[in-house]
C-alpha positions in Angstrom: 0.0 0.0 0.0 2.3 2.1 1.0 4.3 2.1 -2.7 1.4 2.4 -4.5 0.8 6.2 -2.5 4.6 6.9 -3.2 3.6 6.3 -7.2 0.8 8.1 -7.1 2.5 11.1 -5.3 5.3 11.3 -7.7 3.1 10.7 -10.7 1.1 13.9 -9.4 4.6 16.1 -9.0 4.5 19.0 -12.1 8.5 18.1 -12.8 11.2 15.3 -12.8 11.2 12.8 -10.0 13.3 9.9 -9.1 11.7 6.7 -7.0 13.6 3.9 -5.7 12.3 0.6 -5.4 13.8 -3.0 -4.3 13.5 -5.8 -6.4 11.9 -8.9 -5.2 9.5 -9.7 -2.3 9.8 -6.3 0.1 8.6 -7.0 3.8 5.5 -4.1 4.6 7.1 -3.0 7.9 5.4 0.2 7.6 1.8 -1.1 7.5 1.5 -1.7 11.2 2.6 1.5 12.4 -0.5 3.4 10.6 1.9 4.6 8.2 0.3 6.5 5.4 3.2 8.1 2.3 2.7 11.5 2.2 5.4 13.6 -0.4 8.1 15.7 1.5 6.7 14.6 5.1 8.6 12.5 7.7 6.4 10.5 10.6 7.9 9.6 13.8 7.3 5.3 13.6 8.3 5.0 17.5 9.2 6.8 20.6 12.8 6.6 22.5 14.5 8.9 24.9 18.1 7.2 24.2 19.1 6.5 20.7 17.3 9.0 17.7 17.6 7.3 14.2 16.8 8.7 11.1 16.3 6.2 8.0 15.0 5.7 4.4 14.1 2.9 2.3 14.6 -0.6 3.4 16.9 0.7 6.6 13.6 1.9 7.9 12.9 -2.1 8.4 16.6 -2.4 9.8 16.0 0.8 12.4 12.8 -1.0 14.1 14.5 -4.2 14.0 17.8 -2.6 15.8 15.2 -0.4 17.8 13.9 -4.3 18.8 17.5 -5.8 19.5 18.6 -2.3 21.5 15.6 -2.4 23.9 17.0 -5.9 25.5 20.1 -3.8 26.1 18.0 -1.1 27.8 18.6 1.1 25.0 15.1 3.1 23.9 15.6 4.1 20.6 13.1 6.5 18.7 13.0 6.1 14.9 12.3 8.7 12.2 11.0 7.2 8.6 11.8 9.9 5.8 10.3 8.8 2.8 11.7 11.5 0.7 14.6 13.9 0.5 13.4 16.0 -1.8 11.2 17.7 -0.7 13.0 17.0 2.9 10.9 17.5 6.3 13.9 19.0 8.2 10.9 20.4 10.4 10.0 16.7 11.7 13.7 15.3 11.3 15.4 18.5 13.2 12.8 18.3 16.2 13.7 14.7 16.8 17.5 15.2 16.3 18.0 18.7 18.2 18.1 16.8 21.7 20.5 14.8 24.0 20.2 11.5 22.3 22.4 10.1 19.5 21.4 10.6 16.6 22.3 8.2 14.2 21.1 8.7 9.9 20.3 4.8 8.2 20.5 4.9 4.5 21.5 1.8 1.9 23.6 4.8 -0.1 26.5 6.3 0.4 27.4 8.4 3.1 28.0 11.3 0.2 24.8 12.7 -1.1 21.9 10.9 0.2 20.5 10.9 3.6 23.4 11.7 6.5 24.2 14.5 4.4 20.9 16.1 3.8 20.2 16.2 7.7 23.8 17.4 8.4 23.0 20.2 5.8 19.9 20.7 7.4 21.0 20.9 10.9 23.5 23.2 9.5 21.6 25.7 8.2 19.6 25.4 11.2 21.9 26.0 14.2 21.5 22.7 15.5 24.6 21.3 17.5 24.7 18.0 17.3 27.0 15.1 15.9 25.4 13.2 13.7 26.6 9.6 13.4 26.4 7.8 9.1 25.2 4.6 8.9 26.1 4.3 5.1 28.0 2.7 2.0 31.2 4.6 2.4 32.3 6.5 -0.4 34.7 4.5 -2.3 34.3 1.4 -5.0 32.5 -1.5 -3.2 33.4 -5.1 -3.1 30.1 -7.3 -5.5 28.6 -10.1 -3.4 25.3 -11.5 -2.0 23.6 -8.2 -0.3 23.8 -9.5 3.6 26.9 -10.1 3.7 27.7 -6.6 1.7 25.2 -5.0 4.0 26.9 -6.7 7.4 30.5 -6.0 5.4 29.6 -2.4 5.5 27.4 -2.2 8.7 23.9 -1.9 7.1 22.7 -5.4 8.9 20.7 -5.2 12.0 23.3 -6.7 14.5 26.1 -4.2 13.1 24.2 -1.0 13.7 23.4 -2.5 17.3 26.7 -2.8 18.0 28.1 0.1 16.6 25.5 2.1 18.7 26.2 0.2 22.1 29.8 1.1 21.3 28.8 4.8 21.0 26.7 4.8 23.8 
């Protein structure tokens, strides 16, 4: 369901527009948390006073799950789905990222470009003072493989963003 509004939002955009889709059979993560795709507007999916992340795409799925695996560490981690980056909801994304919590930006791209950037930039521009932690391809030519072990290679799997935040924390 949630694709289908993302289509018809971008079919309804007056100018160019880029949408990114997986291939294959996608989990709908998104459906239980009321979640309804609105263009240029980022929803709070769950609460945390802890841990803020920030994700897109399929690291939205990743965020809950690590959001899952953090709470049995007594880690309570909010997380922040942002469908879109342009139009960007620094409104939404600033609000939960201007606090004490780290703040930590998910994104299956690079770190140059995509998602950690457009909140730095944001935050920038904004006066907000806080480090801001990637969670992103780095910017250099990747090694090919199967996609878990490229994603836990470059820690995009679940149990590496766990423990690179309990090593932050």
């Amino acid at each position: 369901p949630s694709c289908f509004f993302a289509m018809a939002g971008t079919a309804a955009c007056d100018g160019p527009t880029y949408l990114r889709l997986l291939r294959g059979q996608v989990p709908t993560v998104l459906d239980e948390y009321d979640y309804t795709f609105e263009l240029g507007k980022a929803k709070v999916l769950r609460g945390g006073a802890d841990v803020v992340f920030v994700s897109s795409g399929l690291m939205t799925m990743r965020a809950l799950l690590a959001a899952d695996e953090l709470a049995k560490h007594r880690v309570d981690t909010a997380v922040v789905h942002t469908p879109t980056l342009k139009p960007f909801d620094a409104d939404t994304v600033l609000a939960e990222v201007d606090s004490d919590r780290l703040a930590v930006t998910l994104e299956n791209h690079t770190v140059v470009g995509g998602l950690f950037e457009t909140v730095a930039a944001a935050a920038v521009r904004r006066g907000v003072h806080r480090t801001i932690t990637p969670v992103a391809l780095p910017d250099e030519f990747l090694a090919a493989g199967a996609l878990p072990t490229l994603h836990d290679r470059y820690g995009l799997s679940t149990q590496r963003i766990v423990t690179s935040v309990l090593e932050r924390l």
